[in-house]
C-alpha positions as CSV (number, residue, x, y, z in Angstrom):
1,X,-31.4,-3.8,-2.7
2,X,-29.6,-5.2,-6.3
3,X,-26.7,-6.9,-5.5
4,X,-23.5,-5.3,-6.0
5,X,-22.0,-4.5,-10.0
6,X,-25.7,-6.5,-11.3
7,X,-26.9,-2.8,-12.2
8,X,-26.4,-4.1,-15.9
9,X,-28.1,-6.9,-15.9
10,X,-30.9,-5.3,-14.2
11,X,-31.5,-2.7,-17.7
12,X,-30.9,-5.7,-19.7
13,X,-34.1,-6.8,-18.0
14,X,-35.8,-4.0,-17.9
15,X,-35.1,-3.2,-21.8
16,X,-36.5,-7.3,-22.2
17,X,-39.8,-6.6,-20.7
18,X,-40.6,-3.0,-21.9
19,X,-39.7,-4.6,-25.9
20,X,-41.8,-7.4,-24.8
21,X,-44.7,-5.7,-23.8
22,X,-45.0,-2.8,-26.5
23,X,-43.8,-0.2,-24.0
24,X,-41.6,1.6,-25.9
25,X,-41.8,4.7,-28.3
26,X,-41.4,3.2,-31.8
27,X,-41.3,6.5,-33.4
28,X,-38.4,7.9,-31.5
29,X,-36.7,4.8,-31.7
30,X,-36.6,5.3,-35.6
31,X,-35.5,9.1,-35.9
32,X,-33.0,9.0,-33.1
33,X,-31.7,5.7,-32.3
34,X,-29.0,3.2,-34.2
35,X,-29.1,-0.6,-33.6
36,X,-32.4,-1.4,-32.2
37,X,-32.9,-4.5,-34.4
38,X,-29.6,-5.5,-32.8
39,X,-30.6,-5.0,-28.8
40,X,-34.1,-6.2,-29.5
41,X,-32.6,-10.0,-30.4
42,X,-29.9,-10.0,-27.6
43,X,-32.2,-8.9,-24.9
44,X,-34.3,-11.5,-25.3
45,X,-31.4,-13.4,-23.6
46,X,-32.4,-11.5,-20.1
47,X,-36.0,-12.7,-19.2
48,X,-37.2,-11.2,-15.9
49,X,-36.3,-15.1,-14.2
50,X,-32.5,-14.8,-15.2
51,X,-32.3,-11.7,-14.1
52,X,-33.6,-11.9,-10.7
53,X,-31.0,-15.0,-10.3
54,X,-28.1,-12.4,-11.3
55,X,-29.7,-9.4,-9.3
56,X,-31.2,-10.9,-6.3
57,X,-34.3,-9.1,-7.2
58,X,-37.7,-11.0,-7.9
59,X,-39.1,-11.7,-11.2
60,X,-42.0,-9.9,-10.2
61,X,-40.2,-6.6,-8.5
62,X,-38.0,-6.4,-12.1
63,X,-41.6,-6.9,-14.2
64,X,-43.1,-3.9,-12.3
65,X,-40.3,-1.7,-12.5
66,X,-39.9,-1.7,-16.1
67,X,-44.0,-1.6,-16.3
68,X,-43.8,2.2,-13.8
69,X,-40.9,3.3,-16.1
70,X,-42.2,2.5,-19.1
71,X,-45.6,4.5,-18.4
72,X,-43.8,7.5,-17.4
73,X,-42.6,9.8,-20.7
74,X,-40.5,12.0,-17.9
75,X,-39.0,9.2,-16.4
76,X,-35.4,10.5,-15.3
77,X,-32.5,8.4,-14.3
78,X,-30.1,9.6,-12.3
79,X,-27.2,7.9,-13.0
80,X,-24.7,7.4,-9.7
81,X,-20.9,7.5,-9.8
82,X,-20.7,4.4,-8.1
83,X,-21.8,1.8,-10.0
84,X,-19.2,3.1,-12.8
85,X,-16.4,2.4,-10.1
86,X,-16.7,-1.4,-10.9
87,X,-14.7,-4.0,-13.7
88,X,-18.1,-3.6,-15.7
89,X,-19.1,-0.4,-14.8
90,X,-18.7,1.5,-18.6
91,X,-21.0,-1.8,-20.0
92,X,-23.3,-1.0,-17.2
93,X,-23.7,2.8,-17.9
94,X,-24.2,2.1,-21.4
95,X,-26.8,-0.5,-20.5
96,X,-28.7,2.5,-18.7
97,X,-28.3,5.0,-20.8
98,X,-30.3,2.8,-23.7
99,X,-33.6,2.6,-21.6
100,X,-35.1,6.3,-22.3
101,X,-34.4,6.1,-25.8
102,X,-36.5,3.1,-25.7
103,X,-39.4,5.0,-24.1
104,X,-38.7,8.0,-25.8
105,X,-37.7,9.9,-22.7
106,X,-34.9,11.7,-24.1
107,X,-38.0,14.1,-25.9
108,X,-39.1,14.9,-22.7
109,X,-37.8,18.5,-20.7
110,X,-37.6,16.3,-17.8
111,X,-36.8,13.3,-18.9
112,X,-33.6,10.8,-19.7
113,X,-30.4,10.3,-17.9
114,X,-27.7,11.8,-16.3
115,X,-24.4,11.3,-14.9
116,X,-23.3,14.7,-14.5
117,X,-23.9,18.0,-16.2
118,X,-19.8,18.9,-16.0
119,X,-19.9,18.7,-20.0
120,X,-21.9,20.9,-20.7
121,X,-19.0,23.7,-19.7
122,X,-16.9,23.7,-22.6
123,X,-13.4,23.2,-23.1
124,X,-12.5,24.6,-19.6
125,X,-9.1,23.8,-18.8
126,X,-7.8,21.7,-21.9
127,X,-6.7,25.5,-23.2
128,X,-4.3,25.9,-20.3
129,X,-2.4,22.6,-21.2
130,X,-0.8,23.8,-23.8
131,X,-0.3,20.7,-26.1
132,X,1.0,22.8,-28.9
133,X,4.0,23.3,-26.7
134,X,4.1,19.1,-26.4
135,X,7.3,17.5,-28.0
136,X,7.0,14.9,-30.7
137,X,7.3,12.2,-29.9
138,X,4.5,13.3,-27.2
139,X,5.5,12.1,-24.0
140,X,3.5,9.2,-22.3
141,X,0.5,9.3,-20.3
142,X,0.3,7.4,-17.1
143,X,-3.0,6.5,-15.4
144,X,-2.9,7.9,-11.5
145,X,-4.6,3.9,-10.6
146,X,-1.9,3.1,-11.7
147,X,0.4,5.0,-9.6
148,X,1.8,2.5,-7.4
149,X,2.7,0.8,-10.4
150,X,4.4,3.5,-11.8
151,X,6.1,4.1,-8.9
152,X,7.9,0.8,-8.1
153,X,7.9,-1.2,-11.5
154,X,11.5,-2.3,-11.8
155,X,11.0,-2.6,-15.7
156,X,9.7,0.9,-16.6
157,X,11.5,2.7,-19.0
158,X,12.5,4.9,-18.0
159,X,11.9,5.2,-15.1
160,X,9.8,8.0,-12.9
161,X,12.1,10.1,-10.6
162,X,10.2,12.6,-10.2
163,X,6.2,13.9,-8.9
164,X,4.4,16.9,-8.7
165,X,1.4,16.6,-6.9
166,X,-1.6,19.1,-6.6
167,X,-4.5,18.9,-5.8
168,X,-4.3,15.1,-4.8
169,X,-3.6,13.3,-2.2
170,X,-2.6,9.9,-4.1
171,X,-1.0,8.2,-0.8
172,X,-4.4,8.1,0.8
173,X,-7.4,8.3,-2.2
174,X,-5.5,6.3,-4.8
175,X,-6.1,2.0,-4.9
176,X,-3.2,-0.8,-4.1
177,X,-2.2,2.1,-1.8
178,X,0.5,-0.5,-0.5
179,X,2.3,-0.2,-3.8
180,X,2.0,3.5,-4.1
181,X,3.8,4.0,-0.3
182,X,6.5,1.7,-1.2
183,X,6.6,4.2,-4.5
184,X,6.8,7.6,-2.4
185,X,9.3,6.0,-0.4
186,X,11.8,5.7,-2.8
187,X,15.0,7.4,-1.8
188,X,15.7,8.3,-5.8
189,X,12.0,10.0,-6.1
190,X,12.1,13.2,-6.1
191,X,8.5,14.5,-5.0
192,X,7.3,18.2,-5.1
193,X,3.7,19.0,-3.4
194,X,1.7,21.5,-3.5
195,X,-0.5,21.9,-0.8
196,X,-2.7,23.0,2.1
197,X,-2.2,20.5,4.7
198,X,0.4,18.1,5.6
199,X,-1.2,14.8,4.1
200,X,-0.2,11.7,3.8
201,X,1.3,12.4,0.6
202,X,2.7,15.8,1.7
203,X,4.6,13.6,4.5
204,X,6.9,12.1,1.4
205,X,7.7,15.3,0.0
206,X,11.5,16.5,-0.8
207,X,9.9,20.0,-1.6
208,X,6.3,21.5,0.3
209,X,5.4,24.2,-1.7
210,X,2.3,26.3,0.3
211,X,-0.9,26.7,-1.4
212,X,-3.7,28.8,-1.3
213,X,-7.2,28.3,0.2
214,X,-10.7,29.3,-1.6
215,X,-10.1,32.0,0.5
216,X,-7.4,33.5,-0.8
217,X,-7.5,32.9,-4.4
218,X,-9.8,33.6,-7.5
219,X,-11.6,30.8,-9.3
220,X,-14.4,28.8,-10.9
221,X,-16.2,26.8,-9.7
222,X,-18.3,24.2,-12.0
223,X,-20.9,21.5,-11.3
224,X,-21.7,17.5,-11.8
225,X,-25.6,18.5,-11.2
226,X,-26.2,22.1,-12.7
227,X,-25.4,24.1,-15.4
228,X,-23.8,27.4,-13.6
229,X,-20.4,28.1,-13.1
230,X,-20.0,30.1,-9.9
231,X,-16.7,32.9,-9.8
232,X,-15.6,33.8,-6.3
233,X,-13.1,36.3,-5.4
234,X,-10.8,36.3,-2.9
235,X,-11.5,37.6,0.5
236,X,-8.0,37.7,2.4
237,X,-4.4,37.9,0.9
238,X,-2.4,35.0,0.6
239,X,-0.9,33.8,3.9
240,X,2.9,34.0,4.2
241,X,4.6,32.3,0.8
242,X,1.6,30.5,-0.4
243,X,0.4,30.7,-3.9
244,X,-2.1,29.3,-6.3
245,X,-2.4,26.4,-9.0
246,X,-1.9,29.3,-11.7
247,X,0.4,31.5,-10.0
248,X,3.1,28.5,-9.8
249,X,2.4,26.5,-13.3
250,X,3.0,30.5,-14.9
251,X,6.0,31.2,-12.9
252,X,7.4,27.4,-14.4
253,X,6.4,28.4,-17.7
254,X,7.5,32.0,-17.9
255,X,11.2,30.2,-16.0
256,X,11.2,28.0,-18.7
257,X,10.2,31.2,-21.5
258,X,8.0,28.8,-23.5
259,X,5.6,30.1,-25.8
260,X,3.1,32.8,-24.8
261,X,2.1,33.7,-21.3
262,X,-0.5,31.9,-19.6
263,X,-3.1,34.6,-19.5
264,X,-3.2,35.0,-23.4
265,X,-4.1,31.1,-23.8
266,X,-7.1,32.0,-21.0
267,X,-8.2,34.9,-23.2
268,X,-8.7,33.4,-25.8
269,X,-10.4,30.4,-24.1
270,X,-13.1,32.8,-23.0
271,X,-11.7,31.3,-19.0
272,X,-11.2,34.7,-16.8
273,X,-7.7,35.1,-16.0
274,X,-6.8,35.9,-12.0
275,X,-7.2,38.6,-10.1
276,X,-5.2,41.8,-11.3
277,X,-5.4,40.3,-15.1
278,X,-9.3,39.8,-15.2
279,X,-11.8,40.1,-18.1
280,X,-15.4,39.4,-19.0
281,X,-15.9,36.1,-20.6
282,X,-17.3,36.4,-24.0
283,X,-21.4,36.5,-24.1
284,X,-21.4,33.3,-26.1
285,X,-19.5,31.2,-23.3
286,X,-21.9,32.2,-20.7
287,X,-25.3,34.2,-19.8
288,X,-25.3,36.6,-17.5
289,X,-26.9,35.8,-13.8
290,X,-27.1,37.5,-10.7
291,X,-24.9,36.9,-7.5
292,X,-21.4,35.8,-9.1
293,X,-23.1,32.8,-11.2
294,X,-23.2,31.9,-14.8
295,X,-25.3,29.9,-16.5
296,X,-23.7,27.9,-19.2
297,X,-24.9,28.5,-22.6
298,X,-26.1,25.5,-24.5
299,X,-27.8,26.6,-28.0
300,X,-31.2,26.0,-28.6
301,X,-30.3,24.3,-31.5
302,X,-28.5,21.4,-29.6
303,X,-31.0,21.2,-27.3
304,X,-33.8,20.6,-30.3
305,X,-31.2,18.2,-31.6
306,X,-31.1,16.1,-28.6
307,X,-34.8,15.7,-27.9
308,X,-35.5,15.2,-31.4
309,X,-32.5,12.8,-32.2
310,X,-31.0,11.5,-29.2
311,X,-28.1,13.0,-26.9
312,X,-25.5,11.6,-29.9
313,X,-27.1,12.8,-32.3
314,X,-24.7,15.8,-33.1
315,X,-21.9,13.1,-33.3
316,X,-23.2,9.8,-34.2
317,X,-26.3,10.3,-35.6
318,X,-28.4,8.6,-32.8
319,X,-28.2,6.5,-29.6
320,X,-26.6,3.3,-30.1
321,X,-28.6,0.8,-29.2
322,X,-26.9,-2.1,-30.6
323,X,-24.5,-3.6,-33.7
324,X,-25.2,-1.4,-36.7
325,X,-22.7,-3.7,-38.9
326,X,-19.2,-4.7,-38.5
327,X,-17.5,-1.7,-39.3
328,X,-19.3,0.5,-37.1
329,X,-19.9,0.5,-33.7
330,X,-19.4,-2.4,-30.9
331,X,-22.5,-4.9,-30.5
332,X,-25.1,-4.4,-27.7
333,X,-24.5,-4.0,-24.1
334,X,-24.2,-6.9,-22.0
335,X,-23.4,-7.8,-18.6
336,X,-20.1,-9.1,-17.4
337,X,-19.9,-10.8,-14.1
338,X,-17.3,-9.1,-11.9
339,X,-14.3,-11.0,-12.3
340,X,-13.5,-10.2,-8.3
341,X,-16.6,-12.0,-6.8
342,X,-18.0,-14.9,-4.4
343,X,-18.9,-16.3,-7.5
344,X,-15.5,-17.5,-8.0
345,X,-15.2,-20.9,-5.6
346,X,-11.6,-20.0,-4.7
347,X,-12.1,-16.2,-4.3
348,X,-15.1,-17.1,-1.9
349,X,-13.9,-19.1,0.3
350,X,-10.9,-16.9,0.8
351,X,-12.2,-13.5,0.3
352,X,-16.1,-13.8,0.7
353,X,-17.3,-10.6,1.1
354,X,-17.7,-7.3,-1.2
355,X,-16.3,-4.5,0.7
356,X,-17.7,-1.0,-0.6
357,X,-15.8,2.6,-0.3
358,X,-18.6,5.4,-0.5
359,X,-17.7,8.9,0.6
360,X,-17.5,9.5,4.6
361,X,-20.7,11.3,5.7
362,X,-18.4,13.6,7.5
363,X,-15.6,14.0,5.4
364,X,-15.3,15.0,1.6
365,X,-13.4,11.9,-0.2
366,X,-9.9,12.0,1.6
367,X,-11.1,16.4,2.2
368,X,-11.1,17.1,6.2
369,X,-9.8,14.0,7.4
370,X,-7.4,16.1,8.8
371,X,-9.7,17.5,10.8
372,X,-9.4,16.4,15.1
373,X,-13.2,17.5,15.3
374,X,-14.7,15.4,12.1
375,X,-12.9,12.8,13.1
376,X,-14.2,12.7,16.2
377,X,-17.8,13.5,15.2
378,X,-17.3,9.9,12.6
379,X,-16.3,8.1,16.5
380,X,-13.1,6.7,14.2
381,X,-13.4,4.6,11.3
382,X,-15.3,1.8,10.5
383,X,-16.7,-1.0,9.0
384,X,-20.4,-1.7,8.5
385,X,-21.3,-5.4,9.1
386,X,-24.6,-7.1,8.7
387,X,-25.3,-8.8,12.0
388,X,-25.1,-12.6,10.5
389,X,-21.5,-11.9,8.8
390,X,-20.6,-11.1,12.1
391,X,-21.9,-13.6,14.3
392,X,-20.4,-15.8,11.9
393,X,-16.4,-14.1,12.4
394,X,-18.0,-13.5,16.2
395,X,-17.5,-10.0,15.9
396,X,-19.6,-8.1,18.2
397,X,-20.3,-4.2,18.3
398,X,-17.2,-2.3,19.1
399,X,-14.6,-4.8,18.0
400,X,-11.4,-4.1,16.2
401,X,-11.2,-6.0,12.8
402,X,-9.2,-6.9,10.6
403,X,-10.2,-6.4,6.6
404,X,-7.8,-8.2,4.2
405,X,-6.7,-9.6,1.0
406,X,-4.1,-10.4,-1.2
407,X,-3.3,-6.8,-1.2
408,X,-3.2,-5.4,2.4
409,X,-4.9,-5.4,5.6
410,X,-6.5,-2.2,7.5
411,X,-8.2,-1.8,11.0
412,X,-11.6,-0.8,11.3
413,X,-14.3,-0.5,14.3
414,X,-17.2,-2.8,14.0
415,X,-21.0,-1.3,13.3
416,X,-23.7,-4.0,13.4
417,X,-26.4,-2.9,10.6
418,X,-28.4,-4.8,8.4
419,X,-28.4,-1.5,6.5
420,X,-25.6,-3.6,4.4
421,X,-26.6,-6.8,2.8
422,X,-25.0,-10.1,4.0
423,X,-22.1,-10.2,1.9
424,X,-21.1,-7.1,1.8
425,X,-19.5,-4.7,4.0
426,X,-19.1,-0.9,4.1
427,X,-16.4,1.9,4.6
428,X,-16.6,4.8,4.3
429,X,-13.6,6.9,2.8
430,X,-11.5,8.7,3.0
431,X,-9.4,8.2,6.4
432,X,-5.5,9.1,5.7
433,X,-3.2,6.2,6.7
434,X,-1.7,8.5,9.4
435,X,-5.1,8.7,11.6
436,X,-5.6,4.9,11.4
437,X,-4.3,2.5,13.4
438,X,-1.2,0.1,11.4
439,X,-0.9,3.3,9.7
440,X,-3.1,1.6,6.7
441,X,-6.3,3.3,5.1
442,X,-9.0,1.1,2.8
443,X,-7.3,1.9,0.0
444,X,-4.8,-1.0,0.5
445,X,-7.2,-2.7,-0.1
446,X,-8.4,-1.9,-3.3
447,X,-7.7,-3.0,-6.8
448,X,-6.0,-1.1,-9.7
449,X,-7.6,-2.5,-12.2
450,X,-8.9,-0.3,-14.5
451,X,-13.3,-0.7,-15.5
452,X,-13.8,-1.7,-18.6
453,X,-14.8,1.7,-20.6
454,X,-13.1,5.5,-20.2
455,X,-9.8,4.2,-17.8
456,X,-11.8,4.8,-14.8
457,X,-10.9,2.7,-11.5
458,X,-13.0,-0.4,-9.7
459,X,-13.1,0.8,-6.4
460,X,-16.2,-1.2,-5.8
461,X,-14.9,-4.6,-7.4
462,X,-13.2,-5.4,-3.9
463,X,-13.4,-9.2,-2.3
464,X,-11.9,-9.5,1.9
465,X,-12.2,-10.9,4.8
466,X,-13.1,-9.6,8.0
467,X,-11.6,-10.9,11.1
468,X,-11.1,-9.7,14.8
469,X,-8.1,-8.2,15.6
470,X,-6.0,-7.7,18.8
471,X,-7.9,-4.5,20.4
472,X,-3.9,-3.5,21.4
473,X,-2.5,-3.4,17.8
474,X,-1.6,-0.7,15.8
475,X,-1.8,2.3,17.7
476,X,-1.9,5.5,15.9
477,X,1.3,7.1,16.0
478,X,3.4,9.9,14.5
479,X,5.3,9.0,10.8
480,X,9.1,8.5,11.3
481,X,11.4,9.4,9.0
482,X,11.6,8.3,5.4
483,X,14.2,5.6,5.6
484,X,12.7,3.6,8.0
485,X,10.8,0.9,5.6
486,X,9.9,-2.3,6.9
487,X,12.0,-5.1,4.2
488,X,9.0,-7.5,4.0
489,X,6.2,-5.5,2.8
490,X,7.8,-1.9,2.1
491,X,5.7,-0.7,4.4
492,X,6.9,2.6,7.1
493,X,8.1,0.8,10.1
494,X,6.2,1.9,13.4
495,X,2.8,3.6,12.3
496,X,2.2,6.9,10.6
497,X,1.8,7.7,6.4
């Protein structure tokens, strides 16, 4: 297993052994490629022994890897969302993305690489915002990792005072969690949700506006992995007051009697309006497929355009490999140590090992944590230890511990596994703060930095400390009311969200 946030360094390697040995595709390099010249030269900087000091690979693992891929024309990579979820994750998925155009695997119906095939569906819902109704100046963007900050930064101006929230539930699935509590706590916030469930961050609202289920609502549904968008119609009425995404935002915008009604903007977006208001989207959106399921329609000609240019090729004119001078694009893709890592002496010997947040086998993200019967099936939440971390913190099977860093501290069950390299440990999300004991989910834990392409969090880029904790403390209890903050830490006083 590649240790974690190298994934870079590793296709920096890869890329240095495939130029070296002539096993690359010179002719697509030349029609749909920029910058090769560039990468070639700083490659060379990432021989296969560097590398397997950054990646914990050998030399001789890395060498055979890049020989198998560079044989295979339909070599396919699928890309995974985590490794983008760290400081250096854009750098890294650039990185990848340069080695089929390389190999020429781009040309190849089954070959290249892929994050997710959600682009390839149009302008979807950019239609429905409406910019043209924005004031000038337009008014500012905030990023939701940086919510906490947002929230309870005594300098913003001006200040937030009030949230809407739908379809999130940013106490529980957004980082610095700690910060964003304190935020929702505010008695000067005024916080709207719209919702299924009582979350976490339905427990802070001033309004609870009731929302429908799949069940009781028309939609879309799109993919990260195919290219059909999927229409379902309701099967049941709406239960008691609740109402949809769309029904709300155009009762808001018919209250507020700006510009044209919601269902003209979806018309001409080729989007099918709700139920009541529908119509067929225009054949050159979509093509027709059985059983409630479209497939999207990308032209022929695009297609021919990416296997004979590149997947930029429409837009840039090729892949970018590398520097193509200094007024074009940036220079070559590189790898950048995690800034959060045991390779900082005085990160180490405080916070020594990398604590990973994939999705709960069980759950869906923070989805169904609400849930008594999931949440019994996951036998409560947990961290995954590799037996010689613990016996080194003399944890044993079963044990209440402690994770922690500067930022918070959250309970977890031990699970013995060498499953998880030394050095790291794992938990998996999304438990809401109210089903844990303290009251405190992983996501205090968690940074808000921001990776360093496309604003996209670091989840991953996480340094703590596991210790055992007192198997009596922090019993799960119910949320008490609002006011009751703890002066310290901001934190709610007694348990709950």
């Amino acid at each position: 297993m590649i240790r974690s946030g190298t994934d870079g360094a590793l296709a920096l390697g890869l890329m240095h052994v495939l130029i070296r040995e002539g096993l690359v595709d010179p002719d697509y390099i030349r029609r749909a490629t920029l910058g090769f010249e560039a990468l070639r030269d700083h490659v060379r900087a990432y021989p296969p022994a560097r590398v397997a000091e950054i990646t914990g690979l050998s030399a001789e693992t890395i060498v055979g890897l890049a020989r198998r891929y560079g044989g295979t024309k339909a070599a396919y990579i699928r890309v995974g969302i985590g490794l983008s979820r760290h400081e250096n994750g854009g750098m890294t998925c650039r990185a990848i993305a340069c080695l089929p155009a390389l190999t020429g695997a781009y040309a190849h119906p089954a070959g290249g690489a892929l994050l997710g095939s959600s682009g390839a569906f149009g302008a979807g819902d950019t239609v429905l915002e409406r910019r043209d109704l924005l004031p000038a100046p337009a008014p500012r963007t905030i990023n939701m990792i940086h919510l906490g900050r947002a929230l309870t930064d005594p300098d913003m101006r001006p200040p937030v005072m009030a949230l809407y929230v739908y379809n999130s539930n940013p106490a529980a699935v957004c980082p610095e969690a700690g910060g964003v509590l304190r935020g929702l706590a505010r008695e000067d916030l005024f916080t709207v949700v719209h919702e299924q469930v009582q979350t976490d961050t339905a427990d802070y609202a001033d309004i609870l506006l009731p929302a429908t289920t799949s069940m009781e609502h028309e939609d879309f549904y799109r993919s990260f992995g195919h290219l059909y968008v999927q229409h379902a119609d309701p099967v049941i009425e709406p239960q008691g007051e609740a109402k949809s995404n769309w029904e709300v935002f155009r009762l808001l915008a018919r209250a507020g009697d700006e510009g044209p009604p919601l269902r003209a903007a979806a018309l001409r977006s080729g989007e099918r309006p709700p139920a009541g208001e529908r119509t067929r989207a225009p054949r050159h959106h979509v093509r027709a497929a059985p059983r409630g399921a479209d497939r999207a329609a990308v032209p022929p000609a695009a297609v021919h355009a990416v296997r004979r240019r590149g997947p930029h090729a429409l837009g840039q004119g090729g892949v970018l490999l590398g520097d193509v001078g200094a007024a074009g694009p940036p220079a070559a893709p590189d790898y950048v140590p995690l800034r959060e890592s045991a390779d900082d002496p005085q990160i180490a010997v405080r916070y020594p090992l990398r604590c990973h947040v994939p999705p709960n086998r069980v759950f869906l993200n923070s989805s169904f944590s609400r849930s008594a019967l999931f949440r019994k099936r996951q036998a409560g939440p947990a961290v995954f230890i590799h037996p010689e971390d613990a016996a080194a913190r003399a944890l044993a099977p079963g044990d209440l511990v402690a994770l922690r860093n500067d930022r918070g501290r959250g309970l977890f069950t031990a699970v013995l596994t060498d499953d998880t390299p030394a050095g790291q440990v794992v938990v998996e999300g999304i438990w809401w703060h109210k089903f844990m004991r303290g009251a405190r989910g992983v996501n205090v834990l968690t940074s808000d930095r921001v990776a360093d392409l496309g604003g996209g969090p670091a989840f991953h880029s996480t340094m703590v400390e596991a210790v055992r904790a007192d198997p009596g403390e922090g019993a799960v209890g119910p949320r008490p009311a609002r006011e009751g903050l703890d002066a310290d830490r901001g934190a709610i006083a007694g348990g709950g969200a």
